[in-house]
MIDOSE-1310 file (N, C-alpha, C; in nm, 2 decimals, decimal comma, always signed):
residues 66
xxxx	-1,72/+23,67/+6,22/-1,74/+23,61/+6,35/-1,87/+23,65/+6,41; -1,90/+23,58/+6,45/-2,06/+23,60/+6,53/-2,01/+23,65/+6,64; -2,16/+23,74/+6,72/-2,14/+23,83/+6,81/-2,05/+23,75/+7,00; -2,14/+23,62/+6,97/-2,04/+23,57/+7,11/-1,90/+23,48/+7,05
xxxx	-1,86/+23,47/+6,96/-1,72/+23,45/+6,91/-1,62/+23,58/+6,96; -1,70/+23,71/+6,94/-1,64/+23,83/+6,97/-1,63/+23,88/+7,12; -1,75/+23,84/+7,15/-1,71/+23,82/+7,35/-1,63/+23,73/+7,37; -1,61/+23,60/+7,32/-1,53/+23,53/+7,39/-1,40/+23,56/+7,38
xxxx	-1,36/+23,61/+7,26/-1,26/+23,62/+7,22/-1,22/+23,75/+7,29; -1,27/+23,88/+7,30/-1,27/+24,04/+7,39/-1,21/+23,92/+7,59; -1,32/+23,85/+7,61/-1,28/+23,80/+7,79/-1,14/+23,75/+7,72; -1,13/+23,61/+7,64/-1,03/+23,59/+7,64/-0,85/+23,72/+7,63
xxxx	-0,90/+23,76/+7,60/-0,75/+23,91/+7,56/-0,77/+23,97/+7,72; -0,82/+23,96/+7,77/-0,86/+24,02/+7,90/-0,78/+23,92/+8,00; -0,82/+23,80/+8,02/-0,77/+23,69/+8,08/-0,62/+23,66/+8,07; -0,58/+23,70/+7,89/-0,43/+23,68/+7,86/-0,36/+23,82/+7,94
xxxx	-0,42/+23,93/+7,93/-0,34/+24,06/+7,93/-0,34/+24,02/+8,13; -0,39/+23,96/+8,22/-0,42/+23,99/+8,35/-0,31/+23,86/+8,36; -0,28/+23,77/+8,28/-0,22/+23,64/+8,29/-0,08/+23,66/+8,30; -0,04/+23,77/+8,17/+0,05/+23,84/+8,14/+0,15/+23,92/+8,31
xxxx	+0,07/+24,01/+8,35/+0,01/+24,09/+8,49/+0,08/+24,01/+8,57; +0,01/+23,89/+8,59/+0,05/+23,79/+8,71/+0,19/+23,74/+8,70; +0,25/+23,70/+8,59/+0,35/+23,63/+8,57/+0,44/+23,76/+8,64; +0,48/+23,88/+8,55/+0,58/+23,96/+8,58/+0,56/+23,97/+8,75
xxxx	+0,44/+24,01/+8,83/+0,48/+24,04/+8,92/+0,57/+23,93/+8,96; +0,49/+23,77/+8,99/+0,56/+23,65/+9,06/+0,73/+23,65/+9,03; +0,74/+23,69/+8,89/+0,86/+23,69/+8,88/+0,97/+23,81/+8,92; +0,88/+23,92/+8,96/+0,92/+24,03/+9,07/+0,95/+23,99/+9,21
xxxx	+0,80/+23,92/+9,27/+0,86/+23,86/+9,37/+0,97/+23,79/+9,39; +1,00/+23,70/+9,33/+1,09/+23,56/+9,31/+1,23/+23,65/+9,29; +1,26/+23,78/+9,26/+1,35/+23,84/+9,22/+1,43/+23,94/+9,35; +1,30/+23,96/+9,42/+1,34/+24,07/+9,52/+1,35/+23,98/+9,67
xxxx	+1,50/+24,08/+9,75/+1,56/+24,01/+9,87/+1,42/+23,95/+9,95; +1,46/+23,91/+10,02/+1,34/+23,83/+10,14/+1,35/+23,91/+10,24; +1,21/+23,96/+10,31/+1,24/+24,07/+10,38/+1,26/+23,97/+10,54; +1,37/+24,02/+10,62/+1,35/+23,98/+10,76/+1,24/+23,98/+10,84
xxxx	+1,19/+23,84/+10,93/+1,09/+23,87/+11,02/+1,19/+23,97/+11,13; +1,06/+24,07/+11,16/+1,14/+24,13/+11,28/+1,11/+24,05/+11,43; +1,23/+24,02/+11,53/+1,24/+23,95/+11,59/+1,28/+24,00/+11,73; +1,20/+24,00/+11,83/+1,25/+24,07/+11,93/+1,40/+24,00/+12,01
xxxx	+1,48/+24,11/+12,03/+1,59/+24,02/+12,12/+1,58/+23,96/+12,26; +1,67/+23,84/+12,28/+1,62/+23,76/+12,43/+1,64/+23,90/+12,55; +1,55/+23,90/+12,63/+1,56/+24,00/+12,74/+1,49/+24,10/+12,68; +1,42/+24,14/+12,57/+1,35/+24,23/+12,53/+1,25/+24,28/+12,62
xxxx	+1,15/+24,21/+12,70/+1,08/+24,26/+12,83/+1,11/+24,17/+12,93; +1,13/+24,22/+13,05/+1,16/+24,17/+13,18/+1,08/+24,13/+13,25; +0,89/+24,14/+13,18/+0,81/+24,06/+13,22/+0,81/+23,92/+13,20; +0,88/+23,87/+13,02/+0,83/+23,75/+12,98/+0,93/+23,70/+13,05
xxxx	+1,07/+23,72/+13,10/+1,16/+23,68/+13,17/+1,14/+23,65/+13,32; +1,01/+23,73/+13,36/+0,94/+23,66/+13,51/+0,92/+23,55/+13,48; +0,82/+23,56/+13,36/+0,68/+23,42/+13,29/+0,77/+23,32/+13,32; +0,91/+23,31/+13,17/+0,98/+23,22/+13,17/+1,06/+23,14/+13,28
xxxx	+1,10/+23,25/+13,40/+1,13/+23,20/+13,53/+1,07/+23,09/+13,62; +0,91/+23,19/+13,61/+0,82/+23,09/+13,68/+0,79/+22,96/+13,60; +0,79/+22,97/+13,45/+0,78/+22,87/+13,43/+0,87/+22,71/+13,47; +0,98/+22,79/+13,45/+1,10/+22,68/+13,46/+1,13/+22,60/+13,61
xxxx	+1,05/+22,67/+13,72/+1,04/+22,70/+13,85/+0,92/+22,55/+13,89; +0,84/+22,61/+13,79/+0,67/+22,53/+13,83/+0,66/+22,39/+13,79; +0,74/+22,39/+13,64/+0,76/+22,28/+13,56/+0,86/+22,29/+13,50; +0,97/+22,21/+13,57/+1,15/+22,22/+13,53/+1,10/+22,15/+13,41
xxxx	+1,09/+22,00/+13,37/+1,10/+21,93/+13,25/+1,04/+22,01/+13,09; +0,95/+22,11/+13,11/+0,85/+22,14/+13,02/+0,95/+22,28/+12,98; +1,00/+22,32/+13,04/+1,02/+22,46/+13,00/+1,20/+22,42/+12,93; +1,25/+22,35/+12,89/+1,40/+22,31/+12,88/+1,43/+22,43/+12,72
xx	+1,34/+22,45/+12,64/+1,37/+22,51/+12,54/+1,30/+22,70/+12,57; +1,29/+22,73/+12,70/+1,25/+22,85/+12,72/+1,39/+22,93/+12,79
């Protein structure tokens, strides 16, 4: 084999072994629970519960899903 037959072939084993790499994790991911967004509870601050007051106050129609 000529000398860039032997590079290509050296990147290529390189590209398989990192290809290799890729698969297992994705299939680590794909394997492991789904983590919860953490979600604050309704009434969590008594400020946003002014906001949402005033809101509903200033513009009844706009705020129906606050």
């Amino acid at each position: 084999m000529s000398q860039y037959d032997q590079e290509v072939e050296s990147r290529l084993s390189i590209i398989e072994a990192r290809l290799a790499e890729i698969e297992v994790a994705i299939h680590q991911l794909k394997e492991a629970p789904a983590a919860a967004e953490p979600t604050a509870p309704a009434g969590a601050d008594p400020r946003v519960d002014k906001i949402i007051a005033a809101l509903k106050v200033a513009v009844p129609g706009a705020a129906k899903n606050l």
